[in-house]
C-alpha positions as CSV (number, residue, x, y, z in Angstrom):
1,X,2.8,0.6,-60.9
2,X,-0.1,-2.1,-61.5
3,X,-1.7,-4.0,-58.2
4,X,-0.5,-7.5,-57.7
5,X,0.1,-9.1,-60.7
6,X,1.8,-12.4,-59.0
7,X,-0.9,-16.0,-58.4
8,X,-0.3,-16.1,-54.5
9,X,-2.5,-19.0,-54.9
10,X,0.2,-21.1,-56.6
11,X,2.9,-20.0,-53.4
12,X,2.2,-22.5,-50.9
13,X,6.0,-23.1,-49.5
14,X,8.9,-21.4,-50.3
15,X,10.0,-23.6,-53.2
16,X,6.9,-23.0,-55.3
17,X,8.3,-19.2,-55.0
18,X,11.7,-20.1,-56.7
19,X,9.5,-22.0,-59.5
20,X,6.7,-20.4,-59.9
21,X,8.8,-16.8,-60.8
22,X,11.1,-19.2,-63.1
23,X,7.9,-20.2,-65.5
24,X,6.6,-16.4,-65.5
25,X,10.0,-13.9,-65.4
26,X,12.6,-16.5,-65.9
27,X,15.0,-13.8,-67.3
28,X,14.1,-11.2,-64.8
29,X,16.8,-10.0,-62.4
30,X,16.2,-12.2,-58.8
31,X,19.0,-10.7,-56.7
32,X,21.7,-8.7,-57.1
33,X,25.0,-9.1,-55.0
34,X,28.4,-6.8,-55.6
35,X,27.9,-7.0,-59.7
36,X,26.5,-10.8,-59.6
37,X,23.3,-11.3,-61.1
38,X,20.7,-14.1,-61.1
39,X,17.9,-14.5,-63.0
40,X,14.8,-15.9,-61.5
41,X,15.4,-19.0,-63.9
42,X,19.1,-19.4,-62.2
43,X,17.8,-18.8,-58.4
44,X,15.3,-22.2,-58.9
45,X,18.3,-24.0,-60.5
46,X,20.6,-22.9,-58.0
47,X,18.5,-23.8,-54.8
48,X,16.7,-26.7,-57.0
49,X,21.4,-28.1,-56.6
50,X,21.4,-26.7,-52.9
51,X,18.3,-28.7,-51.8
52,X,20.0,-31.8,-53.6
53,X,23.4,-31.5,-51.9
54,X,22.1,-31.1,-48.6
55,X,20.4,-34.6,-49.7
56,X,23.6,-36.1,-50.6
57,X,25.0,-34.7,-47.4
58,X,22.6,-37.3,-45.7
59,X,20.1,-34.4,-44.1
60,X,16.8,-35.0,-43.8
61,X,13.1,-33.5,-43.2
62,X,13.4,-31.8,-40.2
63,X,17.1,-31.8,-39.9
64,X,19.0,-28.0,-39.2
65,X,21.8,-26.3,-40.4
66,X,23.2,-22.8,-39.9
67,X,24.6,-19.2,-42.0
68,X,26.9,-17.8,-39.9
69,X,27.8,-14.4,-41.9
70,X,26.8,-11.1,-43.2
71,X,24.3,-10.6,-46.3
72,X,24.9,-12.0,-49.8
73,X,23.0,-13.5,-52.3
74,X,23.6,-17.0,-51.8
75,X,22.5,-16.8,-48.4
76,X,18.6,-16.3,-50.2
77,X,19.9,-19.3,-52.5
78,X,20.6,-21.3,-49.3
79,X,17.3,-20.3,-47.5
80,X,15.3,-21.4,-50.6
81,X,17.5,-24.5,-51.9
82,X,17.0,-25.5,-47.8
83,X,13.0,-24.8,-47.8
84,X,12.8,-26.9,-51.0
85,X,15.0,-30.0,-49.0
86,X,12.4,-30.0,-45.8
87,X,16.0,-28.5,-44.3
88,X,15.5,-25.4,-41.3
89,X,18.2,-23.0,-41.8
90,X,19.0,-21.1,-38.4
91,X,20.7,-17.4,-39.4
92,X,23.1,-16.8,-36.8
93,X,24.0,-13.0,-36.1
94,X,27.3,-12.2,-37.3
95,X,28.3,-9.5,-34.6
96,X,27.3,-12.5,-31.8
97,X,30.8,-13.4,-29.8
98,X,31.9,-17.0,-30.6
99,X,30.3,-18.5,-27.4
100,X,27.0,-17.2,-28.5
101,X,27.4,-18.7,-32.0
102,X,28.4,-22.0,-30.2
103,X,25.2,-22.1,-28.0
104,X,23.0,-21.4,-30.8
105,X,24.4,-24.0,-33.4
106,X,24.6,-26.6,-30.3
107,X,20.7,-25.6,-29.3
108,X,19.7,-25.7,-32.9
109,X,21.8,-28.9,-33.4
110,X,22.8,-28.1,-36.6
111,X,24.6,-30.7,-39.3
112,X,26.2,-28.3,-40.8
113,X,26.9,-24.4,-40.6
114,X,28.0,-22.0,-43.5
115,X,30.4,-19.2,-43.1
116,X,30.9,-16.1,-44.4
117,X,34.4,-15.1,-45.0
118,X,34.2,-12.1,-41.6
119,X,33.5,-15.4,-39.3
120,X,35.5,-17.8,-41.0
121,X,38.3,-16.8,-38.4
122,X,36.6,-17.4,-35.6
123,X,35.3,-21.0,-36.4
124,X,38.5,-22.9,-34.7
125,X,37.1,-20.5,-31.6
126,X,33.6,-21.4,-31.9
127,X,34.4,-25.3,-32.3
128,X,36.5,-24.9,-29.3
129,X,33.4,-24.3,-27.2
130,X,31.0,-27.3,-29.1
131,X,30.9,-30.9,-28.1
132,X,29.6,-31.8,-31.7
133,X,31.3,-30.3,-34.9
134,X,28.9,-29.4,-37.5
135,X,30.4,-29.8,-41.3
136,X,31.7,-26.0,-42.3
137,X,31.1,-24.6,-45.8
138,X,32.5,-21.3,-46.6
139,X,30.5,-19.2,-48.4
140,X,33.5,-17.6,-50.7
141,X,37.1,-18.3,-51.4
142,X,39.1,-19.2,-48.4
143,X,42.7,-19.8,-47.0
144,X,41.3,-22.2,-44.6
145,X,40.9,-25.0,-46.3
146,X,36.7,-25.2,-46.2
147,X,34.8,-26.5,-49.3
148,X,33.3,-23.0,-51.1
149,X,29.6,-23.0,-51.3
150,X,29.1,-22.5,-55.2
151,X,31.5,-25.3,-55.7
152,X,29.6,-27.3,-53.1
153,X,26.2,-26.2,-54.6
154,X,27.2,-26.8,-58.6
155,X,28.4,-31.0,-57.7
156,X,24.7,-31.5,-57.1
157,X,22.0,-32.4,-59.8
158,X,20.0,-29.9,-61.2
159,X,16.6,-31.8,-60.9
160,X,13.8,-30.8,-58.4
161,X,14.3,-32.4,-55.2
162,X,13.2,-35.9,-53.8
163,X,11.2,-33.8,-50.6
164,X,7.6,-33.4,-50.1
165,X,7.2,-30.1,-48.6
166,X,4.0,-28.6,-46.9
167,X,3.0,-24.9,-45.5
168,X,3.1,-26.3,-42.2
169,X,6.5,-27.8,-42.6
170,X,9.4,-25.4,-40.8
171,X,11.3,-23.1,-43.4
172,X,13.1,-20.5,-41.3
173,X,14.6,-20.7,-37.4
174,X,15.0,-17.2,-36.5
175,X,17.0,-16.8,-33.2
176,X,15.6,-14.0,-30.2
177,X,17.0,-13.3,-27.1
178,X,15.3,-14.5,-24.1
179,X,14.5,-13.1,-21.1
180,X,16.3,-15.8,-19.3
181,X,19.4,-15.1,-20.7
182,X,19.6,-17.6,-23.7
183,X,18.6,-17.2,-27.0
184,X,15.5,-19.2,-28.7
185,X,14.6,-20.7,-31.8
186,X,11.3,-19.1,-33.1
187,X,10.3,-21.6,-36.0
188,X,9.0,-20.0,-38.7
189,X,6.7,-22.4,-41.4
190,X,6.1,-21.3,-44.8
191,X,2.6,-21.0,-44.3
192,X,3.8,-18.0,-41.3
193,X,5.8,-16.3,-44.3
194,X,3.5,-16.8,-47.4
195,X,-0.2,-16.4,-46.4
196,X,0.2,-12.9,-44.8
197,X,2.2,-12.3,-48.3
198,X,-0.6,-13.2,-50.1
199,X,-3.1,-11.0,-48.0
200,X,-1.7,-8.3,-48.0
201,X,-1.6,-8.5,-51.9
202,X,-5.4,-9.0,-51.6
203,X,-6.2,-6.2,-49.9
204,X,-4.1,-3.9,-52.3
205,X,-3.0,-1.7,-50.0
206,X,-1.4,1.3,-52.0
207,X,2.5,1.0,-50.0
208,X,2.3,-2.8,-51.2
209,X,2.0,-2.8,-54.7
210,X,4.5,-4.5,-56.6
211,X,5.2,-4.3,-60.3
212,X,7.6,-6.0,-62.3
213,X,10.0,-3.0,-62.1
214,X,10.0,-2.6,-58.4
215,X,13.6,-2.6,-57.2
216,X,13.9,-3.8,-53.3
217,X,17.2,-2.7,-51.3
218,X,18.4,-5.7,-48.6
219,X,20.7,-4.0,-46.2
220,X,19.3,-4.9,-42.5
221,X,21.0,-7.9,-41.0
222,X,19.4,-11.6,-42.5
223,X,20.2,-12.8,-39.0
224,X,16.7,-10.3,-38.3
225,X,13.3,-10.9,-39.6
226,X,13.8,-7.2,-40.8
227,X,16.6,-8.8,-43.4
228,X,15.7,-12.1,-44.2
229,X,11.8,-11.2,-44.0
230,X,12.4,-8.2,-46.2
231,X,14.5,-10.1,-49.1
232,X,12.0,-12.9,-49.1
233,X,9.2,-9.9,-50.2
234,X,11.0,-9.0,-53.2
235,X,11.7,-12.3,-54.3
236,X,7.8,-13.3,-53.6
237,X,6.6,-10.4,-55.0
238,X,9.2,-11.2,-58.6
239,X,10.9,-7.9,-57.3
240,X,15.3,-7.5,-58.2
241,X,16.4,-8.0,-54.8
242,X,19.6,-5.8,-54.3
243,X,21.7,-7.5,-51.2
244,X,23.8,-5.1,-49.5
245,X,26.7,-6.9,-47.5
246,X,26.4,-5.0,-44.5
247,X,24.5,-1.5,-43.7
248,X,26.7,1.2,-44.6
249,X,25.2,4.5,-45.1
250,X,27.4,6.1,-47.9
251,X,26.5,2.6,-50.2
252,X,23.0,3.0,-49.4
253,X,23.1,6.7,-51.3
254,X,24.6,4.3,-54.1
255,X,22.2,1.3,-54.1
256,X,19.3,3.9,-54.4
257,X,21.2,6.2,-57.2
258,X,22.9,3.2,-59.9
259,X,20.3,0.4,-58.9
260,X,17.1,2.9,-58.8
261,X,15.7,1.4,-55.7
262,X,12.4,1.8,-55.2
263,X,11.7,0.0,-51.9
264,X,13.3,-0.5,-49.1
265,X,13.3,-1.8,-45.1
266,X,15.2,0.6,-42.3
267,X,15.3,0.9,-38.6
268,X,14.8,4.4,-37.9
269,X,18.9,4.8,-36.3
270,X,20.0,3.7,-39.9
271,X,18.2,5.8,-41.6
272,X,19.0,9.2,-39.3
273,X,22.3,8.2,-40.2
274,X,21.4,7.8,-43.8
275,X,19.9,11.2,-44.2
276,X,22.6,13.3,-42.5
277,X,24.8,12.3,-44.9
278,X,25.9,15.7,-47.1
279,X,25.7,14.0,-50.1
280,X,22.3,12.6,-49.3
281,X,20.7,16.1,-50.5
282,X,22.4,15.3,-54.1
283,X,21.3,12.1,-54.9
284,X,18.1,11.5,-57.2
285,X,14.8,10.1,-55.2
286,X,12.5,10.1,-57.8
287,X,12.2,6.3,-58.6
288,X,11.6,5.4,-54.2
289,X,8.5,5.1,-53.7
290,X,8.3,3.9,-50.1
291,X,10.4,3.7,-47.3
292,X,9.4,0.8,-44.5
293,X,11.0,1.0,-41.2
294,X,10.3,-0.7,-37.5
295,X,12.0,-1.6,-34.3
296,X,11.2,1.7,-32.9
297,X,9.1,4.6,-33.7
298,X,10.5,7.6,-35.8
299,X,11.0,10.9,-34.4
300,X,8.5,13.5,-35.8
301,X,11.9,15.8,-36.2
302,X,13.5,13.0,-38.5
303,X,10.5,12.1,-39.8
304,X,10.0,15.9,-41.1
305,X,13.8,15.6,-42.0
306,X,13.5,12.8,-43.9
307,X,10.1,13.2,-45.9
308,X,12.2,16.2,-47.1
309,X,14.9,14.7,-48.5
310,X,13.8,11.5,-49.4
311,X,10.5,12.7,-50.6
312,X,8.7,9.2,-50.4
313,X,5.7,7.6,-48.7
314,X,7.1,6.0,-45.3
315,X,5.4,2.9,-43.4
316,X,5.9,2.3,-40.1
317,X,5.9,-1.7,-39.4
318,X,5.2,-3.1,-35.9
319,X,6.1,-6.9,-35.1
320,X,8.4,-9.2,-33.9
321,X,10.6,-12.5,-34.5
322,X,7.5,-14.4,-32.8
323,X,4.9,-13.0,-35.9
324,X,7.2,-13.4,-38.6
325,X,8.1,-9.6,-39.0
326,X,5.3,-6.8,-39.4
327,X,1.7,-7.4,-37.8
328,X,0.6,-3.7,-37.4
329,X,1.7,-0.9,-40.0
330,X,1.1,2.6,-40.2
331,X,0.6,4.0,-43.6
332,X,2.1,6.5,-45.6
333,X,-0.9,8.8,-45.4
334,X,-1.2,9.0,-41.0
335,X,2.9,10.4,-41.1
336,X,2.2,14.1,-41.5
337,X,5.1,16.2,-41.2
338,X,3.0,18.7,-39.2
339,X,2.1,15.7,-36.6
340,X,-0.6,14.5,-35.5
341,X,-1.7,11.7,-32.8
342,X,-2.1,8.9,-35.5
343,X,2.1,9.1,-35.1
344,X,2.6,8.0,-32.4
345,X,0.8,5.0,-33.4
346,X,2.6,1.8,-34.0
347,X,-0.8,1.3,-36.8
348,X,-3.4,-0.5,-37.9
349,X,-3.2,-4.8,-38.0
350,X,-2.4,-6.1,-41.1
351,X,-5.2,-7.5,-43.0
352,X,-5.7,-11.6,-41.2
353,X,-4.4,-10.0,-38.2
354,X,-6.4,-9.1,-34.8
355,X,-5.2,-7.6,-31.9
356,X,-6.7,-7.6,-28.3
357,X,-5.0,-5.7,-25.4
358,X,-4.6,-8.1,-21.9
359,X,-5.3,-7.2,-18.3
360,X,-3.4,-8.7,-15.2
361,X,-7.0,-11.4,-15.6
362,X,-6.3,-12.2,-19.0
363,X,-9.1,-10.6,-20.2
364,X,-9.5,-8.1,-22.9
365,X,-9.7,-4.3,-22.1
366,X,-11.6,-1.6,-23.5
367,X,-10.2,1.0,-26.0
368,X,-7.5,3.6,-24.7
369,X,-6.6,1.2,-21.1
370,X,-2.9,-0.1,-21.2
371,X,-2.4,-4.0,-20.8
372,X,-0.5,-6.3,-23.0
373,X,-0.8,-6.7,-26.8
374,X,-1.8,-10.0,-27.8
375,X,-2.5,-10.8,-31.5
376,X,-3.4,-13.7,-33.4
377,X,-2.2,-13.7,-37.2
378,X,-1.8,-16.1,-40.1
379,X,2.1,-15.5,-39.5
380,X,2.4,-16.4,-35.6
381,X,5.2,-18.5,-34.8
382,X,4.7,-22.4,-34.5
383,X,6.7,-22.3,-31.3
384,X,10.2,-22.1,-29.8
385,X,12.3,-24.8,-30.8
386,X,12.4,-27.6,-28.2
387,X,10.6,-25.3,-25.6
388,X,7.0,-26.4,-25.2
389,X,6.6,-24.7,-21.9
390,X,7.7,-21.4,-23.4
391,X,6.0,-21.8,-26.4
392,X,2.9,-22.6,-24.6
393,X,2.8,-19.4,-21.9
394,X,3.8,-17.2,-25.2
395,X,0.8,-18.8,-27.3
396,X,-2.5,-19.7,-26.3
397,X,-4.7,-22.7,-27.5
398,X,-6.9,-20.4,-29.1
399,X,-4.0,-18.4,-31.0
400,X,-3.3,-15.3,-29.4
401,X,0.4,-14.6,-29.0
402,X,1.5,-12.6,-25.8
403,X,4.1,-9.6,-27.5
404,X,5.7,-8.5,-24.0
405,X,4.3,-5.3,-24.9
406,X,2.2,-2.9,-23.3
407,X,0.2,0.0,-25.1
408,X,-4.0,0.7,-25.8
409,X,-6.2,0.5,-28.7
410,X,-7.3,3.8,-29.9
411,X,-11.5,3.5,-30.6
412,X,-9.9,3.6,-34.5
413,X,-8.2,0.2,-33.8
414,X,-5.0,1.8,-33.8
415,X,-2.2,0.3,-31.6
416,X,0.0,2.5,-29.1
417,X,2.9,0.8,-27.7
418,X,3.3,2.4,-23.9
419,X,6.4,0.5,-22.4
420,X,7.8,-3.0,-22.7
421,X,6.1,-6.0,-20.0
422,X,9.2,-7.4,-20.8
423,X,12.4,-5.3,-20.0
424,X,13.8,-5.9,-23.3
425,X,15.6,-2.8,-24.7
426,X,15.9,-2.3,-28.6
427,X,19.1,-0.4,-29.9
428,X,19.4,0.4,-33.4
429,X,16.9,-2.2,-34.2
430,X,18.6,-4.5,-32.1
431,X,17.1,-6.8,-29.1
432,X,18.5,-6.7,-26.4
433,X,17.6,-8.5,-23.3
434,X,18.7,-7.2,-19.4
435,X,19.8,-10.9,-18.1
436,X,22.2,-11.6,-20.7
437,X,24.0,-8.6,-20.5
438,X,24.2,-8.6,-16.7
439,X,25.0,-12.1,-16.6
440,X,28.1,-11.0,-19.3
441,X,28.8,-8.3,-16.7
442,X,28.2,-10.1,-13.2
443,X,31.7,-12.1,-13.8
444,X,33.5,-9.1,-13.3
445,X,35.8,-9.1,-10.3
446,X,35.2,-5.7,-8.8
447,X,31.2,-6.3,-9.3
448,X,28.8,-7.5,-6.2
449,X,25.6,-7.2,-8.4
450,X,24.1,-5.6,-11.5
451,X,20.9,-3.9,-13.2
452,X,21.2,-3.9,-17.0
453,X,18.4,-0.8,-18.4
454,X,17.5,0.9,-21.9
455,X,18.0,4.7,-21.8
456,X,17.3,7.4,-24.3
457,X,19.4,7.8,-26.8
458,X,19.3,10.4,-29.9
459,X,21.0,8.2,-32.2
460,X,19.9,4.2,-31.7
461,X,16.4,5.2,-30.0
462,X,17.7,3.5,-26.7
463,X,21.5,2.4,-25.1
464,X,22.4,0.0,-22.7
465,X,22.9,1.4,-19.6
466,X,24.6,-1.1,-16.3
467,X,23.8,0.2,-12.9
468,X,26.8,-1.2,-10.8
469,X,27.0,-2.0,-6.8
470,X,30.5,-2.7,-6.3
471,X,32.3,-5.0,-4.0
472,X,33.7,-3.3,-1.0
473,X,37.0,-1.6,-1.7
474,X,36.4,-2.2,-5.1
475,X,37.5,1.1,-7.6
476,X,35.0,2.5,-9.8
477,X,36.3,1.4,-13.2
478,X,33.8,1.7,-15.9
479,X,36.0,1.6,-19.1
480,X,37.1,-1.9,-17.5
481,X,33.4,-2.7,-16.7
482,X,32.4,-2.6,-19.9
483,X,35.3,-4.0,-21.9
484,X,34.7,-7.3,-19.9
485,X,31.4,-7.6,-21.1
486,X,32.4,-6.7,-24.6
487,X,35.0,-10.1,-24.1
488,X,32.3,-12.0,-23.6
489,X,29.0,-11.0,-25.2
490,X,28.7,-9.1,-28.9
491,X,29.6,-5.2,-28.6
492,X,26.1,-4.2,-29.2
493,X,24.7,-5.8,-26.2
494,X,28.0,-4.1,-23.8
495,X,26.8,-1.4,-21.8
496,X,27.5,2.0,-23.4
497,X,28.2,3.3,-19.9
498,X,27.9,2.4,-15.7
499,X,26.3,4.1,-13.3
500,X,27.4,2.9,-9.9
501,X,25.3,2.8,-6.9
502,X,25.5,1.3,-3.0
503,X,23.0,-1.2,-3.7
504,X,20.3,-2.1,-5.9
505,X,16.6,-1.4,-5.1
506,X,14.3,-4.3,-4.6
507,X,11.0,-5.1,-3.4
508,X,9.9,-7.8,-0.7
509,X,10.4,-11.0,-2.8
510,X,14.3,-9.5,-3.3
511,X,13.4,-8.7,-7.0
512,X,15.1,-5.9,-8.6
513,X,13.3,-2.7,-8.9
514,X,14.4,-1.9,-12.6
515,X,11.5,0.2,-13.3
516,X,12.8,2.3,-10.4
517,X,16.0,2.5,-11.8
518,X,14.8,3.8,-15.7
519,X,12.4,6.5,-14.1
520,X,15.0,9.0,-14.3
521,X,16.0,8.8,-16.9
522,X,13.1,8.7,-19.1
523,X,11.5,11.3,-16.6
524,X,9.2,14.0,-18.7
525,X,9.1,11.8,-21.5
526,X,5.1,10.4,-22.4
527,X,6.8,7.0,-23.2
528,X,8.8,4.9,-21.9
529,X,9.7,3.1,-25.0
530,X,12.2,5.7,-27.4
């Protein structure tokens, strides 16, 4: 396949994406969803009607709505047809229980929210919990009486929208975890998602060539960077887009066998999960090219495994919601199946990224000493969402964005991750931050105090483990621990299992010892990330 053969120069925002790919491919395959097609020249019309409806709905510049829902193709149609209004669209994990949902479309403040037909169920619960009622759209057919989106959508004009959109104008509000507990709006601008796009393309790096037959598999969850940053590549790079509803491993085999992938984004659990499939040794590779994967590190066992069967070049892709997905990539040419040091490398920054590793001062350290990675890229965040403080200690005025992690610079520039500043723990991909699960956990009847900590795990790279002091008398209970938490926070974040203990360990200022608690199980292990 040829280097880049798209004008980057001509994608400034989102919407000159949707058009420009209409004048050049306008028959070309855009996305694929469950055996619907669109063409690039349908995808412009479609969110060309989306961003006039949300007009007509009364929205303006500025103004946010939510997706509520798993993947689908009209949920890239909403992103764009949004983009091209001035209108922030806030992806709301699906898996989330309905108070989290409620929290995050009341934070976001959100005029109106679409809904998938898995959450459609749960939206008398969610309003339940909301002082304002956003309008609902259901994105399919429904029972429930909600207007469907495509109906919705194909009321309003098929002229390009009244809205004068820059780069630095919000496109995307991606929601992390916090460390406090509550979730925050990371805003995205189309200058964070298009300028690293374009480059990347510049520096024609040989996993990041595109060609007009390139086939691009979305299965990771849009509510994640990983899915909604990953579909938005195909389509930039005039790429067929197949959407996968949800990640499910025997489809995958499917996806890559009828639809010929030959690209596509994984965390390292899916893809162990992927590859141990029988049938995976059966199915014809030879049209992948590259497999990308992040969240965690890949074992040099599965690694081995899966260069074997998969037969590809593999990318590993270090970033966060904060840096609008991958800042630091390993390439295809550093994983050797025999290993090697380069491995257990996060990578290289991506070309118009720099990285500098902190001290307790604030001042950059010398190659191979741990501290904090900072970096400073085209595609940092423009803040949290109506958190200035936050957004400033995360962010400095000179650019550099504070990761929570800790790792060195190699004297090769490459980054190694060490452990986490932050105590965030990342489960099949997932974040997953301490605070909210023990405050999900704390309620419970029988407990005096909790320590929420990530531990090894062969399968999702780490699990979430609750260290327990009970009240006195109390019985040790941990099937009725944990289904508690899973009442009240999304099954993901529930502990996996308990551990119970007298009391907690803490130092002078009464703060809990959680490093203390993780030694032992991480103990012989170089890393204390998994």
């Amino acid at each position: 396949m040829s280097g880049p053969a798209v004008d980057f120069d001509r994608l400034t925002t989102l919407g000159d994406v949707a058009r420009y790919h209409h004048e050049v491919r306008p028959e070309a395959t855009a996305l694929v969803f469950e055996g619907r097609a669109t063409s690039f020249a349908a995808f412009d019309r479609h969110t060309d009607q989306v961003a006039n409806a949300l007009l007509a709905e009364g929205l303006v510049k500025g103004d946010r709505i939510a997706y509520v829902g798993k993947n689908s193709d009209h949920y890239f149609e909403l992103l764009f047809g949004a983009a091209k209004a001035g209108v922030v669209l806030a992806p709301i994990g699906w898996r989330l229980a309905p108070r989290e949902i409620a929290y995050i479309l009341g934070d976001a403040e959100a005029r109106m929210v679409f809904v998938g037909p898995e959450l459609l169920a749960h939206v008398r619960d969610v309003a339940v919990l909301m002082l304002d009622h956003p309008v609902v759209i259901a994105m399919e057919a429904n029972d429930y009486g909600h207007p469907v989106f495509e109906d919705w959508r194909d009321a309003a004009a098929c002229v390009r929208p009244d809205a004068e959109i820059t780069p630095a104008d919000i496109a995307v509000q991606l929601y992390t975890s916090g460390t406090t507990g509550r979730p925050k709006g990371a805003m995205l601008t189309h200058a964070n998602i298009l300028a690293t796009r374009r480059l990347a393309a510049q520096a024609d790096l040989d996993w990041n060539r595109w060609g007009p037959d390139d086939v691009s598999l979305v299965a990771m969850p849009v509510a994640h960077i990983g899915g909604t940053g990953w579909g938005v590549v195909g389509l930039v790079n005039g790429a067929k887009g197949v959407v996968a509803r949800e990640f499910d491993p025997t489809r995958v085999l499917d996806f890559i066998e009828k639809d010929r992938v030959s690209k596509m984004f994984m965390v390292p659990a899916a893809l162990q999960v992927v590859v141990r499939l029988p049938r995976a040794r059966q199915v014809d590779y030879s049209r992948l090219t590259h497999i990308l994967y992040g969240a965690a590190p890949i074992p040099l066992e599965l690694l081995r495994e899966c260069i074997a069967v998969f037969g590809c070049g593999f990318v590993q892709q270090y970033g966060m919601t904060e840096t609008t997905g991958t800042v630091v990539y390993l390439p295809p040419q550093d994983h050797d199946p025999a290993g090697n040091d380069r491995m257990r490398s996060a990578g290289l920054p991506m070309p118009g990224a720099e990285l500098k590793i902190l001290g307790e001062d604030g001042q950059a350290l010398p190659p191979g000493e741990v501290g904090e990675v900072a970096v400073r890229s085209p595609a940092n965040m423009a803040g949290y969402w109506k958190l200035p403080e936050a957004s400033a200690l995360t962010i400095d005025a000179d650019g550099w964005l504070r990761t929570g992690d800790a790792g060195y610079l190699d004297a090769d520039g490459y980054l190694f991750i060490h452990d986490r500043v932050k105590d965030m723990i990342i489960s099949g991909g997932e974040n997953i931050y301490p605070a909210e699960v023990e405050s999900a956990v704390y309620g419970h009847p029988h407990v005096a105090e909790v320590a929420v900590i990530g531990v090894p795990d062969d399968t999702w790279g780490e699990a979430v483990k609750a260290v327990v002091a009970l009240k006195p008398g109390a019985p040790e209970d941990p099937a009725d621990i944990i289904a508690f938490a899973r009442g009240r926070i999304a099954g993901f974040k529930a502990p996996k299992s308990i551990d119970f203990i007298a009391a907690l360990p803490r130092n002078a200022s009464g703060k809990i010892l959680r490093r203390e608690l993780r030694e032992p199980y991480w103990a012989g292990r170089s890393r204390r990330v998994n």
